[in-house]
Wavefront OBJ file of the C-alpha trace (Angstrom):
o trace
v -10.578 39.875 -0.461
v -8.149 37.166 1.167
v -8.430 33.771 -0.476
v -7.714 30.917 0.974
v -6.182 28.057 -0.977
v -6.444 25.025 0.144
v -4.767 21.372 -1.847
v -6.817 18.336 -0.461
v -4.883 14.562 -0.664
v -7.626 12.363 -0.669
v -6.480 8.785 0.300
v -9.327 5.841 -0.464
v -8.448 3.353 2.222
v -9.923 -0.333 0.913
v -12.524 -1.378 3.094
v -11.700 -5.122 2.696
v -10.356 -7.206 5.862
v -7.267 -7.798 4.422
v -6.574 -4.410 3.814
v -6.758 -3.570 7.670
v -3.526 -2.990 8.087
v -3.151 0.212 5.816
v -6.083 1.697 8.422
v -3.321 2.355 11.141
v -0.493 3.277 8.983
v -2.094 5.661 6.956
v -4.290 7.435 9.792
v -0.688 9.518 10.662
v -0.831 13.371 9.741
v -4.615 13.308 9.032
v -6.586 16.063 9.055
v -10.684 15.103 8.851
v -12.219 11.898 8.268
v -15.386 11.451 5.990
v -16.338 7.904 7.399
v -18.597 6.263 4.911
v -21.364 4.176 5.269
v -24.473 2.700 2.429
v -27.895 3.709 3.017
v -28.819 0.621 1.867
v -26.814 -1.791 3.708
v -27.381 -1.973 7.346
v -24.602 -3.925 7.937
v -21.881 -1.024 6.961
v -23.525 1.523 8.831
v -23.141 -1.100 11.963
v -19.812 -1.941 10.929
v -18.751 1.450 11.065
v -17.850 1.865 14.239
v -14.551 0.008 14.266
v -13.582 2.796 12.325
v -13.815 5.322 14.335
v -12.300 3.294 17.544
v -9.262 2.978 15.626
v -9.146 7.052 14.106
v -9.539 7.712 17.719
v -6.615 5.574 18.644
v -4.741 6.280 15.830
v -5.312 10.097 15.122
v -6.703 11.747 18.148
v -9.623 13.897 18.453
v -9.324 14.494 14.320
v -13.100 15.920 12.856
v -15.545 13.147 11.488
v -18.376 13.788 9.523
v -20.246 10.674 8.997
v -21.517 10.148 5.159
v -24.454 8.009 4.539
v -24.251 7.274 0.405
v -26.182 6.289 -2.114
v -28.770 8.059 -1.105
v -30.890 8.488 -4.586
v -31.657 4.384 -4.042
v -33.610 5.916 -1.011
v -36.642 6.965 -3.207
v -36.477 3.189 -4.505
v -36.044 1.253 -0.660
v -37.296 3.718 1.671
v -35.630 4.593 4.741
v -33.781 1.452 6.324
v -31.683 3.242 8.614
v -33.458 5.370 11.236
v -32.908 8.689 11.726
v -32.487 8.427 15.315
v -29.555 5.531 14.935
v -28.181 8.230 12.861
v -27.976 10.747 15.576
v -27.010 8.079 18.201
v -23.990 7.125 16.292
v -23.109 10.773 16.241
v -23.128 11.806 19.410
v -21.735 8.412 20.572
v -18.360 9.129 18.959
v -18.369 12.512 18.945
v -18.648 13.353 15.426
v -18.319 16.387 13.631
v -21.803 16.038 11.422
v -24.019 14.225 9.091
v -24.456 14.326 6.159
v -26.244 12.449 2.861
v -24.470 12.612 -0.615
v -24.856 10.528 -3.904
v -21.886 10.042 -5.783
v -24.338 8.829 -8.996
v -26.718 12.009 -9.226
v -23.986 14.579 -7.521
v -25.756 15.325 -4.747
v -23.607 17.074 -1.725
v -20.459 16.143 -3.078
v -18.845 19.353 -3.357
v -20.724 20.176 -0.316
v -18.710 17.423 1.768
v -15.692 18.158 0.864
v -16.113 21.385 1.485
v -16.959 20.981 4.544
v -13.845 18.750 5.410
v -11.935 21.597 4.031
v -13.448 23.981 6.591
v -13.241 20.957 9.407
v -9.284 20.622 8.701
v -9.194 24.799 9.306
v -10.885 24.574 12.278
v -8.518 22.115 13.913
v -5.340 23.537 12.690
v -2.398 22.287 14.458
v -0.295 22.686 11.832
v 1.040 19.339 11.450
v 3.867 19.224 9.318
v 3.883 20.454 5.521
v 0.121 21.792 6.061
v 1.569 25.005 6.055
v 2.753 26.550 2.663
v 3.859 29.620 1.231
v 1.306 32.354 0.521
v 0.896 34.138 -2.658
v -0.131 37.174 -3.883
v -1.754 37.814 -0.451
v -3.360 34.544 -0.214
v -2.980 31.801 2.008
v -1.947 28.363 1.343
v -2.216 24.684 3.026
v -2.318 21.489 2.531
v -4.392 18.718 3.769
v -4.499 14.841 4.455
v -8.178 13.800 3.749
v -9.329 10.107 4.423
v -11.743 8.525 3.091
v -12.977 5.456 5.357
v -15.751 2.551 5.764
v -16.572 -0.904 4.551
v -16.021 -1.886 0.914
v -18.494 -0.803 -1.849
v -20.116 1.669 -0.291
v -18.834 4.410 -2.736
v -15.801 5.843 -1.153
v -13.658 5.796 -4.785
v -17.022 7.491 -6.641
v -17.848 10.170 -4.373
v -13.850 11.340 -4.868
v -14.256 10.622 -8.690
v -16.998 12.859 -8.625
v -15.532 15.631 -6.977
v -12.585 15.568 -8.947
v -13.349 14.309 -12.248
v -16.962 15.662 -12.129
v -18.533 12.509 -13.396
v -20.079 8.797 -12.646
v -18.276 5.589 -14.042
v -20.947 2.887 -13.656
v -17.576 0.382 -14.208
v -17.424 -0.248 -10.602
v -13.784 -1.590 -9.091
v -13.107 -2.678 -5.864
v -10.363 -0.377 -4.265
v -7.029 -2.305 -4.027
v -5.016 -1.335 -1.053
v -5.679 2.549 -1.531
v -6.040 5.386 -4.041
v -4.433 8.688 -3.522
v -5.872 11.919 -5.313
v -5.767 15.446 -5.401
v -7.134 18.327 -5.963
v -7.556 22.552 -4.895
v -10.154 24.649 -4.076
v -10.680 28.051 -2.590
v -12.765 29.464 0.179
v -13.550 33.247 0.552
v -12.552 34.716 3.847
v -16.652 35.872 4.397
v -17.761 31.819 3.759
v -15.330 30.709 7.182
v -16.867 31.267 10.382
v -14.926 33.961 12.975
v -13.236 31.098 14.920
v -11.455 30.020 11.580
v -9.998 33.601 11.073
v -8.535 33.644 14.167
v -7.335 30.117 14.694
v -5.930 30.922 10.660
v -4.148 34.095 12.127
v -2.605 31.939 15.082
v -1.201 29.066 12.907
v 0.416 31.310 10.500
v 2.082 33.734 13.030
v 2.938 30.487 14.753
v 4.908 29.274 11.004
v 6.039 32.256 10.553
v 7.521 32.535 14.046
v 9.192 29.132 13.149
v 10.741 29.835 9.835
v 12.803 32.793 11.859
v 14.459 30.328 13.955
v 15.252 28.197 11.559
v 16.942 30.841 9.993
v 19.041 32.252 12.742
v 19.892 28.467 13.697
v 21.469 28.179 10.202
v 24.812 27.186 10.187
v 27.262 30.353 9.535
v 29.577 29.525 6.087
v 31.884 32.406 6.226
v 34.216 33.132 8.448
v 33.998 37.168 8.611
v 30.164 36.560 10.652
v 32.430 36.082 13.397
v 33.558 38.299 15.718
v 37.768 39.024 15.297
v 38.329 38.155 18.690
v 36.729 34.704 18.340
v 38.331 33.645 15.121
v 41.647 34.967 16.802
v 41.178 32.544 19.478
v 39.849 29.883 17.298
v 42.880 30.392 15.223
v 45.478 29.929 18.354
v 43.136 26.798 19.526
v 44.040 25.412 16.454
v 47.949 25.855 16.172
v 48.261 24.735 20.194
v 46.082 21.330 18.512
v 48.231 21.282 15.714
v 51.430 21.158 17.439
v 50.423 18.937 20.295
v 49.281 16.648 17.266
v 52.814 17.199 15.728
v 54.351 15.847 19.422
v 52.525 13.303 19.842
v 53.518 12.088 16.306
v 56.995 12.070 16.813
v 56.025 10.039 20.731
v 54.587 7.364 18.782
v 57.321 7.122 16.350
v 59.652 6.792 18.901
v 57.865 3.805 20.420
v 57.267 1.994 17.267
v 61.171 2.173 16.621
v 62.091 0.850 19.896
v 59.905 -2.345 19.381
v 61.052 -2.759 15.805
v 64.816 -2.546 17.797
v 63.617 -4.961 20.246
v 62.021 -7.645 17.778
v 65.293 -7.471 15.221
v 67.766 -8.151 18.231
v 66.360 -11.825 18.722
v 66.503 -12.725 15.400
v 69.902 -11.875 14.771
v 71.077 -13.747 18.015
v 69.308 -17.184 16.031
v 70.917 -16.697 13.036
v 74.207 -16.038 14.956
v 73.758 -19.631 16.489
v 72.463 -21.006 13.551
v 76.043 -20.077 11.949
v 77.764 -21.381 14.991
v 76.118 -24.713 14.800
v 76.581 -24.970 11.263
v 80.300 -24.155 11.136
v 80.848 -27.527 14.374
v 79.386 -29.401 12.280
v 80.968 -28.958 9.336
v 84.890 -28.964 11.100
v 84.128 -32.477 12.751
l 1 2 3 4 5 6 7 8 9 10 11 12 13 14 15 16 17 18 19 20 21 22 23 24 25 26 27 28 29 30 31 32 33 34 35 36 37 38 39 40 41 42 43 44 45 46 47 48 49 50 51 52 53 54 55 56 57 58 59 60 61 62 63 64 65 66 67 68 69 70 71 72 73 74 75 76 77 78 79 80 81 82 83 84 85 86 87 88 89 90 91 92 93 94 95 96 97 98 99 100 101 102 103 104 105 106 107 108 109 110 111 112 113 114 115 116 117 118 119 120 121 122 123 124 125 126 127 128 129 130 131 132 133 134 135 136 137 138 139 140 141 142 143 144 145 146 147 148 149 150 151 152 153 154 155 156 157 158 159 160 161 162 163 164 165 166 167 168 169 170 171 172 173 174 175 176 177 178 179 180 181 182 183 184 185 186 187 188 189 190 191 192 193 194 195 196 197 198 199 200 201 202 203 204 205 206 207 208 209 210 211 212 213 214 215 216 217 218 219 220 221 222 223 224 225 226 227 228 229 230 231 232 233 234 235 236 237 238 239 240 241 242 243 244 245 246 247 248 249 250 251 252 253 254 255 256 257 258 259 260 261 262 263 264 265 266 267 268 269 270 271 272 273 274 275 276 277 278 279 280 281 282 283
C-alpha cells in the first residue's frame, strides 16, 4: 500500500488589529485555510469575513473550511449562531466546508486537519518546495497551513491539541504569529479518485522538472565537448589573446608619446629659467 506523507506548517496568524499586516505577507505559498470563528461570540463569526476578502486577494481560489470553536460551551449557551447563517456564509465565499471542533474536549481536531491535509492534495499546484523526495515507495509533500480569525477564539489551542495532544487552560494571546509542525500519513484507499490522479499529475509534472534541471546544468569538464568545438574554442581564444597582446603594445605607444609631449615643455621652462638667472647675475 502507497503512503502518503504529508509535513503540515501550521502558522497562527494573531487576530489583533495591529497584527493586520502579517495577514497579507504571510498568505504567500498557502495551501488551505481553516478560518476560525467562536460559537459563542457573534461578533467573530461576523467579523470573519474580512478574512476571507483578503485570502481571496491575497492567495487565490486556496480551500477554506470554516471552523466554528468552542463548541462544548454549546450545551451551556445554546445555539447563538444559526445554522442557516452558517450555510450562507459558506456558499457566499465559496468555501470548502464546515465544520465544529473543540480544542478543550478534542473534538474534530484531528478530523480538521485532516481534512486540510486532503484539501491541500486536492488543489495541488505544486507551489514551490511542496514537492519532496519519496521514500521507500512513498510519497512526500509539504504544506503551508493557516490558521485565521479574530483573537481568542482558539486558533493557538486547536494546533496545541493536534500536536501536543493536550489542553493548557493558561490562555495567551498570540503575539504576531506561531509557527508549528507536524506529519501525518494518509492511506492511498482514505483519498478520493480525483486525489490519485491529480497526485499522479503533480509528481510526473516534478519529476519532468528535475530532468531539465539536470540537462541545463552547467558542463565542468572539458572532454563533454565535442573535439571540434573545443578546437575552435581553443583558436577563438589565441586570435583574442593576441589581438589583446596588440592592442597592449597600441596603448603603450600612446601613453609614451604624451609622456614625450608633457616632458618637452618643462624642459623648455627650466631652460629659460637658467637663461634668466644667468642675465641677472652678469649685470
Amino acid at each position: 500500500m502507497i503512503k502518503t506523507r504529508i509535513s503540515l506548517s501550521l502558522w497562527d496568524i494573531a487576530g489583533q488589529k495591529r497584527f493586520d499586516f502579517l495577514k497579507s505577507d504571510f498568505l504567500k505559498g498557502t495551501a488551505a485555510v481553516a478560518a476560525v470563528f467562536d460559537l459563542t461570540r457573534p461578533e467573530t463569526f461576523d467579523a470573519i469575513d474580512q478574512y476571507f476578502q483578503e485570502i481571496r486577494k491575497r492567495a487565490g481560489n486556496i480551500p477554506i473550511i470554516l471552523v466554528g470553536n468552542k463548541q462544548d460551551l454549546k450545551e451551556q449557551v445554546g445555539e447563538i449562531i444559526s445554522r442557516e447563517q452558517i450555510v450562507q456564509k459558506v456558499n457566499k465565499f465559496n468555501l470548502l466546508e464546515y465544520i465544529e471542533t473543540s480544542a478543550l474536549k478534542n473534538i474534530n481536531v484531528n478530523t480538521l486537519f485532516y481534512r486540510l491535509s486532503i484539501a491541500a492534495l486536492l488543489d495541488l499546484k505544486p507551489r514551490l518546495g511542496e514537492m519532496q523526495k519519496s521514500e521507500n515507495g512513498s510519497r512526500s509533500f509539504r504544506f503551508k497551513i493557516i490558521l485565521a480569525g479574530p483573537a481568542a477564539v482558539g486558533k493557538s489551542s486547536l494546533i496545541k491539541r493536534f500536536i501536543n495532544l493536550d489542553f493548557s487552560h493558561d490562555y495567551n494571546l498570540t503575539v504576531g504569529l506561531d509557527l508549528l509542525s507536524k506529519g501525518i500519513e494518509v492511506d492511498e484507499h482514505d483519498l478520493p479518485p480525483e486525489a490519485q490522479a491529480i497526485i499522479q499529475k503533480a509528481i510526473s509534472k516534478y519529476k519532468k522538472h528535475e530532468k531539465q534541471l539536470i540537462s541545463q546544468a552547467p558542463l565542468n569538464k572539458e572532454e563533454m565537448l565535442p573535439r571540434e568545438e573545443i578546437s575552435y574554442f581553443s583558436a577563438d581564444m589565441n586570435t583574442n589573446t593576441q589581438d589583446f597582446n596588440e592592442n597592449q603594445h597600441h596603448e603603450k605607444i600612446k601613453f609614451t608619446s604624451k609622456k614625450i609631449y608633457l616632458i618637452i615643455p618643462l624642459i623648455l621652462i627650466v631652460v629659460l629659467l637658467l637663461l634668466l638667472f644667468l642675465f641677472v647675475s652678469s649685470s
